[in-house]
N, C-alpha and C positions, 0 to 999 in steps of 0.2 A: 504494500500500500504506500504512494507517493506519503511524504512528510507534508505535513497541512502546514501553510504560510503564517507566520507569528501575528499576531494582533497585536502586541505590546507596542506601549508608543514610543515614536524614534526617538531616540537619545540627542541626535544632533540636528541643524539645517545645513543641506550641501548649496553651497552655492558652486554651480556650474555656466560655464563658457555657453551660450546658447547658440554662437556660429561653430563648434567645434564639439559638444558634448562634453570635453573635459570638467573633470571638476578642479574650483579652483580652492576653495577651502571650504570644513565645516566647521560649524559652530552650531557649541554645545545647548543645549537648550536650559534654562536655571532651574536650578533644582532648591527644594525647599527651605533650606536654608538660606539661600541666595537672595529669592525671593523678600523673607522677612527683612535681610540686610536692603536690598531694594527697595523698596517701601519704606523703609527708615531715613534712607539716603534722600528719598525726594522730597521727604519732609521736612528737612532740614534744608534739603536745597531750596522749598518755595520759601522758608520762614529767612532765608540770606535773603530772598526777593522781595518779598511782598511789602516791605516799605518802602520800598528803593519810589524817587520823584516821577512823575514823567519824561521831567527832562534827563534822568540818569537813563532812566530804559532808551529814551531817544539816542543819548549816545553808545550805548551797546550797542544799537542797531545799525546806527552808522558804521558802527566800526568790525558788526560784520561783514558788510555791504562790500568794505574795503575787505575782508580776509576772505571772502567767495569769490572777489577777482583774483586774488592772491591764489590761491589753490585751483584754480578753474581748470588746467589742463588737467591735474591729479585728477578731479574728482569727475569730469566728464569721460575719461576713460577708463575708471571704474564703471562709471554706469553703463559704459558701451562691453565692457566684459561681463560683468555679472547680468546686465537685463538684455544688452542687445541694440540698443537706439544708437543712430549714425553717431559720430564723435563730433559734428555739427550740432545735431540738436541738442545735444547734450549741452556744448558750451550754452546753446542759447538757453537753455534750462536756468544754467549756473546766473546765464544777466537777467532773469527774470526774478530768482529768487533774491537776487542785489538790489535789483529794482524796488522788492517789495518790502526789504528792509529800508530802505530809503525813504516810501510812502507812508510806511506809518512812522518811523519817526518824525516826519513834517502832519504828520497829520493826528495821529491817536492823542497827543496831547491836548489840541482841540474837541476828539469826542468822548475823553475821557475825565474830561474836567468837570468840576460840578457843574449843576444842570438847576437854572431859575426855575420856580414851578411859579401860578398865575395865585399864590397865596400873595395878600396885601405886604409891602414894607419889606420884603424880599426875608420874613420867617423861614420860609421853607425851602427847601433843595433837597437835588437830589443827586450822589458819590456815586461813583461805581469802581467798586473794590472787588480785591480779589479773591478768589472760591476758595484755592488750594492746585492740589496736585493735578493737571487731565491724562487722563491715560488716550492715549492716541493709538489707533489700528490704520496701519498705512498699507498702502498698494507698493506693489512694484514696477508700474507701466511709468512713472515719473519719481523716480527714486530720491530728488530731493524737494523738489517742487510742492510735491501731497505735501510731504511731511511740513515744509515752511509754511506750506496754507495757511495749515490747521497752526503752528508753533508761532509763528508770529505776531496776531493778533493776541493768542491768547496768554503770550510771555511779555507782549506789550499792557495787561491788564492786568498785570501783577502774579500770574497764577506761574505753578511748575510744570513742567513736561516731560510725559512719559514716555517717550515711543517704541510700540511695539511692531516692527520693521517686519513687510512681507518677507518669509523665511531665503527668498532665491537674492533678498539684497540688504542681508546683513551689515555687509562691508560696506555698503554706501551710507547708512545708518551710525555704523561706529563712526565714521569719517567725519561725519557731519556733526557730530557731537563735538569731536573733536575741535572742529571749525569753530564753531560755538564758546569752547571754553580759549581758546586762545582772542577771542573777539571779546574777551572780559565778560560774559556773561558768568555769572558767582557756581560756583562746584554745585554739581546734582541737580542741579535749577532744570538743566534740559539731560535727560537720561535717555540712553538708547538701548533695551534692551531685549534679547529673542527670548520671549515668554512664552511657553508652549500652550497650548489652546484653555488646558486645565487654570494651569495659572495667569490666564485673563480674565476667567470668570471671578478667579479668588481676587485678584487683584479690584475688581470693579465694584464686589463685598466690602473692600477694605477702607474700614474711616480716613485714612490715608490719602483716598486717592476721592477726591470731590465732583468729576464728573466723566465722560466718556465720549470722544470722537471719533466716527468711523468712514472710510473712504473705502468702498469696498463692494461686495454683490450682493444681494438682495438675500441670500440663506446667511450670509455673515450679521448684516446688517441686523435681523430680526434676531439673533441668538445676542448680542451681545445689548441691542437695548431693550430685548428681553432680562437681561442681569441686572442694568444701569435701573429700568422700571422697579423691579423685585427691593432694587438698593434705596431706591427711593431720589436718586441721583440726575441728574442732565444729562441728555446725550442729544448730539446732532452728528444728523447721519447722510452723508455723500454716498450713495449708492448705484446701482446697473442704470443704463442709458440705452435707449434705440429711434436717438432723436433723427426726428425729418427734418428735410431738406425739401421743402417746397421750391418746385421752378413753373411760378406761370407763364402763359404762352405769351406776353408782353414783357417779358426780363430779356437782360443782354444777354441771349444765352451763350455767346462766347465766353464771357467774366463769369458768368452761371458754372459750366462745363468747366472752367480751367479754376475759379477757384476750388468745388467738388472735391478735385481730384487731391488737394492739397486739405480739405476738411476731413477727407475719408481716410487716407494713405500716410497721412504725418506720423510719426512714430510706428510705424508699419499696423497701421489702422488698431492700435494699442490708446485708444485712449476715449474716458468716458462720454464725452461729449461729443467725440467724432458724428458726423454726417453718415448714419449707417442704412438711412432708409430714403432714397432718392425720390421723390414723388415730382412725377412731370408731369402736367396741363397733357392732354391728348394731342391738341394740333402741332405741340413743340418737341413730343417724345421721340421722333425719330432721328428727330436733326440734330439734338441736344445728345441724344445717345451716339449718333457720331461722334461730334465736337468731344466727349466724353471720352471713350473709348481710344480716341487720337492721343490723349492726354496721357494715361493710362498707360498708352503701348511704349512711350518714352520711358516712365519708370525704371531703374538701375537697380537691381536688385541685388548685396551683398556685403560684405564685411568693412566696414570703415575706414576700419584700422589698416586694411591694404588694397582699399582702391578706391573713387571718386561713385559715392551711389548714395539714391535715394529715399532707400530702404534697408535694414537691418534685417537680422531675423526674427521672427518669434521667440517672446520670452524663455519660451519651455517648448518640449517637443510636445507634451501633453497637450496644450495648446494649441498648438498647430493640430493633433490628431484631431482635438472638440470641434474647430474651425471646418476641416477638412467633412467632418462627420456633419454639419450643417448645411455646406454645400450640396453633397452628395444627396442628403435626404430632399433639398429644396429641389436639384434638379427633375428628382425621381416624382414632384408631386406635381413639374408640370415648369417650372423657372427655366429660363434658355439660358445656357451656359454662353457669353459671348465671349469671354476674354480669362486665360487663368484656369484656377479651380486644380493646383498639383503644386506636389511639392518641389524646391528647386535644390538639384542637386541631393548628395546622398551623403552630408554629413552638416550637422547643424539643424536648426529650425528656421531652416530660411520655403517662404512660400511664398507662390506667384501672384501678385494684384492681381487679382478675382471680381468680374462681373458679373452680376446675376441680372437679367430682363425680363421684364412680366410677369415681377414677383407680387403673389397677393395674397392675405391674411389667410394664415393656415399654415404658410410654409416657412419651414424654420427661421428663413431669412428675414422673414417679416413679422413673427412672433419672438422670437427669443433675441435676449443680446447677443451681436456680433462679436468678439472681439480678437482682432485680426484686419488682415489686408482684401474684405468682402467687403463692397460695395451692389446692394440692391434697390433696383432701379424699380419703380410703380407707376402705372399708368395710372393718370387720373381725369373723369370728364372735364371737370370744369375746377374752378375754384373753393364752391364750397366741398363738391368733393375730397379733394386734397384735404379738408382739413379734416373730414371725417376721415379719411385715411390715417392723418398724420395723430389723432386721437384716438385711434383704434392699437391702442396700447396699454400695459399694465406699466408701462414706464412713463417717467414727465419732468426729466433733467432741462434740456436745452431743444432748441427750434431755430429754424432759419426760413425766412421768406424772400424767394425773387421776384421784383416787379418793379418797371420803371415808374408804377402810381404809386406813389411812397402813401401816401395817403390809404390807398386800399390796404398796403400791406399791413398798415398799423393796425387797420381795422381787424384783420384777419389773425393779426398775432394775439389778439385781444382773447381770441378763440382757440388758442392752442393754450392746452394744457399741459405747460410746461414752466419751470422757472425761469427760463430766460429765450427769449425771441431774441434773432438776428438779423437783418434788414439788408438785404444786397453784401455778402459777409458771412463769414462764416462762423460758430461760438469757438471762442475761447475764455479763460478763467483771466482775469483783469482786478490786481489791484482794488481802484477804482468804485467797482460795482459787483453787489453780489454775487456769490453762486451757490444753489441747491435746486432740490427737485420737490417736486411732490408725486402721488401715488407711490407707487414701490421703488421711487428713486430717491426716497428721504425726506428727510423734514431738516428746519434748521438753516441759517446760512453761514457759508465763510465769506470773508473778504470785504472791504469797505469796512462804514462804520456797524453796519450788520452785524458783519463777523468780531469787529471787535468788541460790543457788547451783551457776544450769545453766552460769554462764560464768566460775569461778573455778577456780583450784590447790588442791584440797585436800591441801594441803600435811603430811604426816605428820611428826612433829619429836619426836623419843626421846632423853633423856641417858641417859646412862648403859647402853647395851646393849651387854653382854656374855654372849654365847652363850644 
């Protein structure tokens, strides 16, 4: 009789090469002891923080801003080894998370300051102070990017940071910690550490740790602010995406068609928000699927590190097998394979930009999230159509609408339910202006002044009240 395969849970996380299969190192997963020493650490590290001025966090953050250029080569070809993203996007990853230290320190001290309330003689205001420790559950599709989201707004309000780093990108996680404390941010204030699934639940239990942010899918999402609820605790939650791309038959559908292909395929279509469901007006689907498909066939598919391309591989080979297995079943229910749809070459996780045509609700492509270099395309009659298409989801992250009547389009965005519409553009996460979802793409925002006050006390503070 064959030996039956062990159940016990893995000891360590491998992180491996995703253009190569090798592994590059593991790392041990904390064991119970560690754990309690953990937990201890970050309480100390929020209680170094949590008084510290506005204008002291503003200079921390300036002067990470300066130590993520300083490291940017190091750290963008970590993430091009361990996850796989061109060693381009990478850098540009690194100026965006510099970027965002820069914005809230010019800015959080303005939305962090007390707040007049409309009480006479100015008795009233209202602080917003800091919780405690967050435990963070990060992705691996923008290895430092998620993590700064969620860490900067909420190390900008006083509180400490915990992060618990998708297992395939450990080392991008240590690194950044490390970045962190060389940028004077105070010891344990920001913790990186690989907690195994058991010891997230404990951790989110723990008086210690005072709330819980997750970037992640839709079974994550609902297990851990299942814990965060039980705890009695905060959570907001960045989850699964299968946002539309509307193109109506009045948009430029050259600009339509070419930006598409940079909404869908960025980061080798590894990313929440991407453009995963192309919905075209009828009279423009053919020509646009052209224009599209031209776009597409350019693509440069391969390793960064030794040649000029436009795509990486897939994070994991697993990955690629789920992707591969969604194609296949879309084709089989009726989806024209136009372009793609196989894996490239025979070592790594690298797969071919993938079109899929005359995808329609039922078939994998247009029910479940994509995540990968598949791009499915929808026919639609008319306008209102499209948006019943682009609503006909259990997801409600992000949207995009083409139309040269900017006027219509607002109107139209009005009706997507989603957290954020995109007007002639494509989404991205912006400093700036929020980002979350609703339906089973979360609750919650990061980013702006949103994000900066999802994780504090707003503290209410009255002299003088009598009756």
């Amino acid at each position: 009789m064959p030996a039956q395969p062990s159940t016990a849970a893995p000891l360590s996380a491998e992180s491996r090469d995703p253009a190569t299969g090798k592994l590059i190192k593991a790392y041990p997963f904390t064991t119970e002891a560690e754990l309690e020493s953990l937990l201890e650490r970050t309480r100390a590290g929020f209680h170094r923080w949590r008084f510290s001025t506005l204008e002291q966090r503003s200079k921390v953050l300036r002067s990470m801003a300066d130590a993520l250029r300083k490291h940017k080569e190091e750290m963008a070809l970590l993430a091009t080894t361990e996850m796989g993203r061109t060693l381009n996007e990478a850098r540009a990853e690194i100026d965006k998370c510099a970027w965002l230290c820069e914005w809230n320190a010019d800015n959080a001290p303005t939305f962090l300051k007390d707040e007049p309330t409309q009480v006479p003689d100015g008795k009233a205001y209202v602080s917003f102070l800091p919780l405690g420790t967050v435990l963070a559950v990060m992705p691996w599709n923008m290895p430092y990017w998620q993590a700064m989201r969620s860490a900067v707004p909420i190390l900008s309000g006083g509180n400490g940071y915990l992060l618990k780093p998708a297992e395939n990108v450990v080392g991008c996680a240590l690194l950044l910690q490390k970045v962190w404390e060389e940028a004077g941010l105070p010891k344990d204030t920001f913790i990186a550490a690989n907690l195994s699934r058991p010891h997230v639940a404990q951790a989110i239990g723990d008086n210690r740790i005072a709330g819980v942010t997750v970037t992640g899918s839709v079974n994550a999402g609902r297990a851990i602010s299942t814990a965060a609820s039980q705890a009695v605790k905060k959570a907001v939650l960045e989850l699964g995406g299968s946002d539309p791309y509307i193109v109506l038959a009045d948009a430029d559908l050259d600009l339509a068609a070419e930006t598409a292909v940079t909404a869908r395929f960025q980061n080798a279509g590894q990313v929440c928000i991407a453009a995963k469901r192309i919905i075209v007006e009828s009279s423009a689907y053919s020509e646009f699927v052209e224009k599209f498909l031209s776009g597409v066939r350019k693509l440069v598919v391969g390793d960064s590190r030794k040649m000029q391309c436009d795509l990486g591989p897939m994070a994991r080979l697993d990955l690629l097998e789920q992707l591969d297995g969604q194609v296949k079943a879309s084709v089989k229910a009726g989806a024209e394979l136009l372009e793609g749809g196989k894996r490239v070459g025979v070592e790594g996780a690298f797969y071919a930009p993938t079109v899929l045509g005359r995808v329609k609700p039922g078939m994998a492509a247009f029910d479940t999230e994509t995540f990968g270099p598949l791009a499915a395309i929808i026919e639609a009659r008319d306008a209102d159509h499209a948006v019943e298409l682009a609503n006909h989801s259990e997801y409600g992250l992000s949207g995009n609408v083409w139309s040269r009547d900017i006027e219509r389009a607002k109107a139209l965005a009005r009706r997507l339910e989603t957290g954020g519409v995109f007007i002639n553009g494509f989404s991205a996460s912006d400093p700036r202006v929020p980002i979350g979802g609703v339906k089973k793409s979360g609750y919650g925002r990061e980013l702006s002044h949103f994000g900066l006050r999802e994780f504090v006390n707003a503290q209410t503070v009255w002299v003088d009240r009598r009756g």
